[in-house]
C-alpha positions, 0 to 999 in steps of 0.5 A: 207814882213817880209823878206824885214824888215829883209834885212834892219837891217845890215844897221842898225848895220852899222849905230850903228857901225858908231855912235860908231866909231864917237864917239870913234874918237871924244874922242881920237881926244878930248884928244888932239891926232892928227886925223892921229893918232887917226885912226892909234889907232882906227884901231890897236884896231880892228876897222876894218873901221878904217882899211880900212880908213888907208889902203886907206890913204896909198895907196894915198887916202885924209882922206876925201875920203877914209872916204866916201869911206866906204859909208852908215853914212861914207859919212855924217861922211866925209862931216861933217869931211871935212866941220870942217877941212875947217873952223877951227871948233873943230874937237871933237864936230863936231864928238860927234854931228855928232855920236848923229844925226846918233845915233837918226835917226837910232832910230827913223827909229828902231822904224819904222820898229818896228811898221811895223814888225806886219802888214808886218808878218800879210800882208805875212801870208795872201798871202799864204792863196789862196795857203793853199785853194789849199792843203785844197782841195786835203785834203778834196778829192777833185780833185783840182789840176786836175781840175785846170790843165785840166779843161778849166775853171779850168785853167781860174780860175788858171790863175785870181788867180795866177795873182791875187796873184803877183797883192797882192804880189806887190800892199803889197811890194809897201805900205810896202815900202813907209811907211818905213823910208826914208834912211840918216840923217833928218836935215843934212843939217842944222846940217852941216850949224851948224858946218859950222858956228860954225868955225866962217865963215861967212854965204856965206862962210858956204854955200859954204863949205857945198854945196862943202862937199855934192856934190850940193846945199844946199839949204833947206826951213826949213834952210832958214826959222831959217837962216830968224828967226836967222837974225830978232831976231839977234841971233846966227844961230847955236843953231837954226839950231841944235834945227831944225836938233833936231826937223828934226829927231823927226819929222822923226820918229813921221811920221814913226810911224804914216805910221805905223799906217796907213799901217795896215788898207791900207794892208786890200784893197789888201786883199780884192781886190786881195788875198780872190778872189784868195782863191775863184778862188784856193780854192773853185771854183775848188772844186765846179768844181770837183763836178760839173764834178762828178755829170756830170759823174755820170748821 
């Protein structure tokens, strides 16, 4: 388990790595450079995104495409790249918000994945526990690995505890894995609509060009429900939806952290139910078997 948390954190150095690409640009776009430019600095600075973004340019590509062409964050990065350069919207804030909102969400899933090292490592450690009864056996003198290979029940009893093992070792990977968070940015879309209707447009117009940078619709309850609360109270709708995507990524990481929680007393029923049984079936009962064989032999 603690090797499948470890595979995940290069995703979590790209995202920092694109928070801060983001964030770069922005400054160099708020500084009055035109965005070719910006990526041709970027990249001759050694930002080797940057590099391949430019790259692709000159082999034809949009900048949009070739943005999302370096996938993970990139992609949210180009929608919101390309929903600001459709509706006129400042190109500099869309990228410090958009490098904001990847730079929390990336938190709150750091702390998820915190939160879950010590009952995965726990959960990991406890799988080599039927193992372990197996070599305590042959230390002890006992003739387990005999027993469990030519002995007939020994044989059954190696049969129930090995499938017993892989059962522990998916029903653990399956609970680990829905208790991690959730890959892409809590509160998109409302994040996009925000920068959709900060160009001005009007709301119809805002929802097209955002479901066109997504690739579908983008329809979502929580939207719609500030869009409703915006148009009653007859406020602009783009604060609100930025305090919705806000309160998105906070409620993101409450929830992880309380999966968390919870995995560490879920992780007990495979314990119960698959793992001690196969300590028995390993352990002990090839033991009681092989004195059993010795008494029988010895009368």
């Amino acid at each position: 388990m603690i090797a499948r948390l470890r595979r995940r954190r290069p995703g979590s150095e790209e995202s920092a790595d694109a928070a801060a690409g983001v964030l770069q640009l922005a400054v160099l776009l708020q500084a009055g450079l035109a965005p070719a430019r910006a990526w041709t600095l970027a990249a001759d600075g050694g930002d080797a995104v940057a590099a391949r973004v430019r790259q692709r340019v000159e082999d034809g590509s949009d900048l949009t495409s070739a943005i999302a062409a370096q996938g993970g964050d990139w992609r949210e990065i180009a929608a919101a790249w390309s929903i600001a350069a459709t509706v006129g919207a400042p190109l500099a804030d869309t990228l410090r918000g958009v490098s904001a909102a990847i730079r929390d969400a990336q938190e709150a899933a750091d702390d998820v994945r915190i939160a879950l090292a010590e009952p995965a490592g726990t959960a990991r450690l406890m799988s080599w526990l039927p193992l372990v009864a197996v070599g305590l056996g042959a230390a002890l003198g006992f003739d387990t690995l005999s027993t469990l290979v030519l002995d007939p029940l020994g044989l059954g009893c190696l049969a129930a505890g090995s499938a017993l093992i892989v059962a522990a070792h998916r029903w653990t990977s399956g609970l680990v894995r829905r208790a991690m968070p959730a890959p892409g940015i809590p509160g998109l879309r409302a994040e996009l609509l925000a920068i959709a209707l900060s160009g001005g447009v009007s709301l119809d117009r805002a929802r097209t060009v955002v479901s066109k940078a997504l690739g579908g619709g983008c329809d979502d309850v929580e939207v719609e429900r500030v869009l409703e609360l915006s148009r009653r109270a007859g406020v602009p709708a783009v604060e609100l939806l930025r305090a919705s995507a806000s309160l998105a990524r906070h409620r993101s990481r409450v929830e992880g952290r309380m999966r968390a929680a919870k995995l560490a007393s879920r992780l007990l029923l495979p314990l119960g139910v698959c793992t001690l049984p196969a300590f028995l079936l390993l352990g002990v009962a090839p033991m009681l078997l092989s004195v059993m064989s010795t008494m029988s032999l010895s009368l």
